[in-house]
C-alpha positions in Angstrom: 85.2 173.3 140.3 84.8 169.6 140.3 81.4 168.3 140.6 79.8 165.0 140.1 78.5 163.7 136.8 74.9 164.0 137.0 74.1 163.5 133.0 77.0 160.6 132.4 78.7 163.2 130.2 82.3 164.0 130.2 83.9 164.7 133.5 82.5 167.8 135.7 84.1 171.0 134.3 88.1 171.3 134.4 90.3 173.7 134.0 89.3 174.2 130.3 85.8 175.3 131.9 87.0 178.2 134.3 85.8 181.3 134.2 87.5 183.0 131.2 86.6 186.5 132.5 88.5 186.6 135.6 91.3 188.5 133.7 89.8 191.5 131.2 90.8 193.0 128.3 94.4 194.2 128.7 96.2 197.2 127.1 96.2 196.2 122.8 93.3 193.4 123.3 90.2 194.4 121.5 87.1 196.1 123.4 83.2 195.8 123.3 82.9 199.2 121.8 81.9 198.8 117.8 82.1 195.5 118.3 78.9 194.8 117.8 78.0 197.0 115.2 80.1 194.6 113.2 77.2 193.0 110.1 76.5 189.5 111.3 77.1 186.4 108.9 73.9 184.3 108.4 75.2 181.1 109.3 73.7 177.8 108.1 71.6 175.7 110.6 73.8 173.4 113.0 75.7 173.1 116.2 78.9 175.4 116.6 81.2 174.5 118.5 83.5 178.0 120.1 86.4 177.6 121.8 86.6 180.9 124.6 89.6 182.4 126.1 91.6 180.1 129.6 92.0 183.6 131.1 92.7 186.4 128.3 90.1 188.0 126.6 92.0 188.5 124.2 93.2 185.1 123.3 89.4 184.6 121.3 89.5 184.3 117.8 87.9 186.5 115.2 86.2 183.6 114.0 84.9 182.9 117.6 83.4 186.2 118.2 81.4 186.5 114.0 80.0 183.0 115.2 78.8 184.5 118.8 77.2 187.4 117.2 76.0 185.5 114.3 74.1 182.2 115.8 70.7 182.1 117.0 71.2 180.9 120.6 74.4 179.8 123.1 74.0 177.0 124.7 76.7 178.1 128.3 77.7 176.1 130.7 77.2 178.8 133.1 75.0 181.7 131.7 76.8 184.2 133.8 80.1 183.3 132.8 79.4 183.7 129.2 77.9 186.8 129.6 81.3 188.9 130.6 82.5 187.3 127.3 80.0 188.3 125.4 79.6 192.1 127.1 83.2 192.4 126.7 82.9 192.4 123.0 79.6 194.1 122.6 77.5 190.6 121.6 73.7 190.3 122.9 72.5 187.1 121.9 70.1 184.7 123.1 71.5 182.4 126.0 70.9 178.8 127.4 72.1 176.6 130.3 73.6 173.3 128.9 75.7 171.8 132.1 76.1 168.4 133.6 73.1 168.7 135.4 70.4 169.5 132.8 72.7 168.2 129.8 70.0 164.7 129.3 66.9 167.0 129.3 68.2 170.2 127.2 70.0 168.4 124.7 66.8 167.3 123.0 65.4 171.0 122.7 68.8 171.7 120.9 68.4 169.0 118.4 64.8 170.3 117.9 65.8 174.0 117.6 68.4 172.5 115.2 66.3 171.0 113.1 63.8 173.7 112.8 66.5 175.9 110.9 68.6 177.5 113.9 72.1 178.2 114.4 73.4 177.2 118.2 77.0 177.6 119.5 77.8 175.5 122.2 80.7 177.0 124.7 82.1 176.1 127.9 83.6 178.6 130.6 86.6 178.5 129.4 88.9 176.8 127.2 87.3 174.2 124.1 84.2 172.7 124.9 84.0 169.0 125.6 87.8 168.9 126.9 86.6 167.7 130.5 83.0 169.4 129.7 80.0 168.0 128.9 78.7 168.1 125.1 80.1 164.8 123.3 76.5 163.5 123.1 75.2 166.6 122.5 77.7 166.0 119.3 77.1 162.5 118.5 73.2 163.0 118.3 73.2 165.5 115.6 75.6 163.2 113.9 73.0 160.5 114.2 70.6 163.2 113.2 72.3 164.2 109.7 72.9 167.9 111.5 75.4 169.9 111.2 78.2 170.2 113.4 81.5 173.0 113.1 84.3 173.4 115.6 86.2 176.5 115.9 89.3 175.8 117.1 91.0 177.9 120.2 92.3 178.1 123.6 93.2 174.7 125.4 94.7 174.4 128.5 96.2 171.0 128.6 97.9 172.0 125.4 98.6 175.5 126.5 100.6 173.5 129.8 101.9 170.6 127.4 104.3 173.0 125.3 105.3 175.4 128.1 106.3 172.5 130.1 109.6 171.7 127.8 108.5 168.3 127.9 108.3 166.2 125.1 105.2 166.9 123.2 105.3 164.7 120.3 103.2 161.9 122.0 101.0 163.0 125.2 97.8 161.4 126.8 95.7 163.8 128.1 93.5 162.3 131.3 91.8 165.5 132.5 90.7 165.0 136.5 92.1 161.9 138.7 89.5 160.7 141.1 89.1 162.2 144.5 90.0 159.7 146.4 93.2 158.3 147.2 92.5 154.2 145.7 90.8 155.1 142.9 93.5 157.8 142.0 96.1 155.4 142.6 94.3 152.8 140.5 93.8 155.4 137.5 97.5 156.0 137.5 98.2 152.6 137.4 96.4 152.1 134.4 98.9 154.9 132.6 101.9 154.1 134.1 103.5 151.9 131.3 102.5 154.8 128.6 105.4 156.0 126.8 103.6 159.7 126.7 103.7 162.3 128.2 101.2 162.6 130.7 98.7 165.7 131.3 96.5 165.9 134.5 93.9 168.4 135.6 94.1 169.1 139.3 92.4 171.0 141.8 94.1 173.3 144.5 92.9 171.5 147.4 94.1 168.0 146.0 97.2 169.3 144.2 99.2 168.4 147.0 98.0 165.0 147.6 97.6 164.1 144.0 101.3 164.9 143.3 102.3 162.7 145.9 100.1 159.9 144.6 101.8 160.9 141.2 105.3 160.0 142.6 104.1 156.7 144.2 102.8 155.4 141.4 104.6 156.5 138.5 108.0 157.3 139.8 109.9 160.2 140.9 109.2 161.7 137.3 110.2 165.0 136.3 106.8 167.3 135.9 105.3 170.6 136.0 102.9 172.4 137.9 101.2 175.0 135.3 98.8 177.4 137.1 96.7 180.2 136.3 97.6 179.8 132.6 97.4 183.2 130.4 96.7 185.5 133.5 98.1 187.9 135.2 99.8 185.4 137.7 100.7 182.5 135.6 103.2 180.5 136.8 105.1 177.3 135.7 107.0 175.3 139.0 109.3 173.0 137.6 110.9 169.4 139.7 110.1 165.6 140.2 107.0 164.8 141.3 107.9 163.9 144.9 109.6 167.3 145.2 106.7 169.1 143.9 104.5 167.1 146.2 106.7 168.7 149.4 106.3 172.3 147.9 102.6 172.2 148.2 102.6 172.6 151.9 99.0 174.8 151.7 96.8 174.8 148.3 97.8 177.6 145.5 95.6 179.7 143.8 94.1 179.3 140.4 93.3 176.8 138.4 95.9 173.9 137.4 97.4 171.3 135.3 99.8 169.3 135.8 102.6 167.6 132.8 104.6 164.5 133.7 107.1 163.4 131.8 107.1 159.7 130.1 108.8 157.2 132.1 112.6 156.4 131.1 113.5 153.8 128.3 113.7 150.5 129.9 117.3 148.5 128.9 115.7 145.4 127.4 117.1 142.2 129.2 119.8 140.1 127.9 117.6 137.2 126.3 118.3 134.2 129.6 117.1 136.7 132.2 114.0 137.5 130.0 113.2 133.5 130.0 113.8 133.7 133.2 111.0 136.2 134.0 108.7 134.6 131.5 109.6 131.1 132.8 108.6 132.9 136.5 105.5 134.1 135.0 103.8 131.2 133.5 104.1 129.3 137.2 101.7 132.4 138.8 99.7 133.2 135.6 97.7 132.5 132.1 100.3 132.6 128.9 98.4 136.1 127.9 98.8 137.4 131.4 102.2 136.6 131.7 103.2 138.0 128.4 101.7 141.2 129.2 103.3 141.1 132.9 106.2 140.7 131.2 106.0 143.4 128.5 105.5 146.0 130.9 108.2 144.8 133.6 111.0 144.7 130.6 109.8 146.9 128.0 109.7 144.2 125.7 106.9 144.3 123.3 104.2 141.5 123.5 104.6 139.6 120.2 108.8 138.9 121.4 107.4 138.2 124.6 104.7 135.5 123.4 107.5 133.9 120.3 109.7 133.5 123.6 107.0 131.9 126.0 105.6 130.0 122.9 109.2 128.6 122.8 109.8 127.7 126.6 106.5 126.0 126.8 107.5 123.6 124.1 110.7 123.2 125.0 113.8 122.0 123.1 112.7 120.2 120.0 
């Protein structure tokens, strides 16, 4: 659930940091039982970074769980989370809080603990830590620290959402959570709106509805998909432009949610007398550089054309 960013980390936990445990080992996913009379690797002091299942036990790596069973200490964003994970698969070690709240004064006893020979994974709730979790200066102060750092790579749901959504995938921008309130979310999609990307949001249930709507003011009547309760029981995938979508949300859904927008539509570049036209327009209301880049984005046309063509009016005919 979203909550406010006590430690100036990343954002308060998304739908990468759900509970993983909601949806328990199904029929051919691996148990707790023998698990954990699997021999441990001694693993060399640093930070490991372990991506955990969005929903599906079973979607953690082998890799994931040695490491669990092999480190000194976890460092959880929520302790109770982690431990249905880690009873699930028959793994009893050593647990710590590391969160948005207590990130600034923990971090420093993991550095320490670090330093003094140990071997700490870092996970979230669900999904790969620091997607829209805190843990990126955790990261950067063992790099200034000479430590070691390791990522394990696993479940994500922004990418788990990006290729079920049959949109293009071959460029994306990833923005995680849109502010709560209605300028500010506005504002943020303004900022995107020229991207030639596809776009992935996280959302919450209760703002789904008005976020969507916020979506198709700013950006378009896009084409987009609602992806919820990714890997579970329920998952579900509603397909439509983002105005429709916005109408289907009449009361909040269950589960937890992103959201993929499609990149806006090439732009016909203008024949080259209505783009002097606009530039021409431009320079009366604006700077040279801010008309260029108002002009960039109206037409599509990148900046360096943009700036040879205004370069050229300003001087005029030779």
């Amino acid at each position: 659930m979203p909550s406010s960013n006590a430690s100036g980390e990343n954002s308060a936990p998304a739908n990468e940091s759900r509970s993983a445990s909601s949806a328990g080992p199904r029929a051919g996913e691996p148990s707790g039982e023998g698990a954990a009379s699997q021999p441990a690797t001694r693993l060399d002091p640093g930070l490991y970074i372990v991506a955990t299942p969005i929903g599906n036990l079973g979607d953690v790596t082998l890799r994931a769980l040695e490491t669990l069973r092999s480190v000194d200490a976890i460092a959880c964003e929520d302790t109770r989370v982690t431990a249905k994970l880690l009873s699930a698969y028959g793994i009893t070690r050593p647990t710590l809080s590391y969160h948005d709240h207590n990130a600034a004064r923990r971090r420093p006893e993991i550095v320490r603990r670090i330093q003094a020979g140990e071997a700490v994974a870092l996970v979230s709730d669900a999904g790969t830590p620091l997607v829209s979790d805190p843990g990126y200066k955790l990261v950067r102060s063992l790099h200034e620290e000479g430590l070691h750092v390791s990522a394990l790579p696993g479940a994500s749901a922004a990418l788990t959402a990006l290729v079920l959504s049959g949109l293009p995938s071959d460029r994306f921008f990833f923005q995680g959570f849109l502010p709560s309130k209605r300028k500010a979310r506005r504002d943020a999609l303004a900022e995107v709106v020229g991207l030639q990307a596809t776009l992935v949001f996280y959302e919450s249930a209760q703002r789904l509805a008005s976020s969507l709507a916020d979506m198709a003011a700013v950006l378009g009547p896009r084409e987009a998909v609602v992806a919820r309760e990714l890997t579970k029981r329920f998952e579900e995938l509603r397909r439509g432009r983002l105005d429709t979508l916005a109408e289907s949300y009449d009361q909040p859904p269950r589960g937890e949610i992103v959201v993929v927008v499609a990149p806006p539509a090439p732009v016909e570049a203008p024949a080259e007398e209505e783009l002097d036209a606009r530039i021409e327009e431009a320079l009366t209301q604006m700077s040279l550089r801010d008309a260029v880049g108002a002009v960039s984005a109206e037409t599509g046309v990148a900046k360096k054309t943009v700036y040879a063509r205004a370069l050229a009016l300003k001087e005029g005919p030779e």
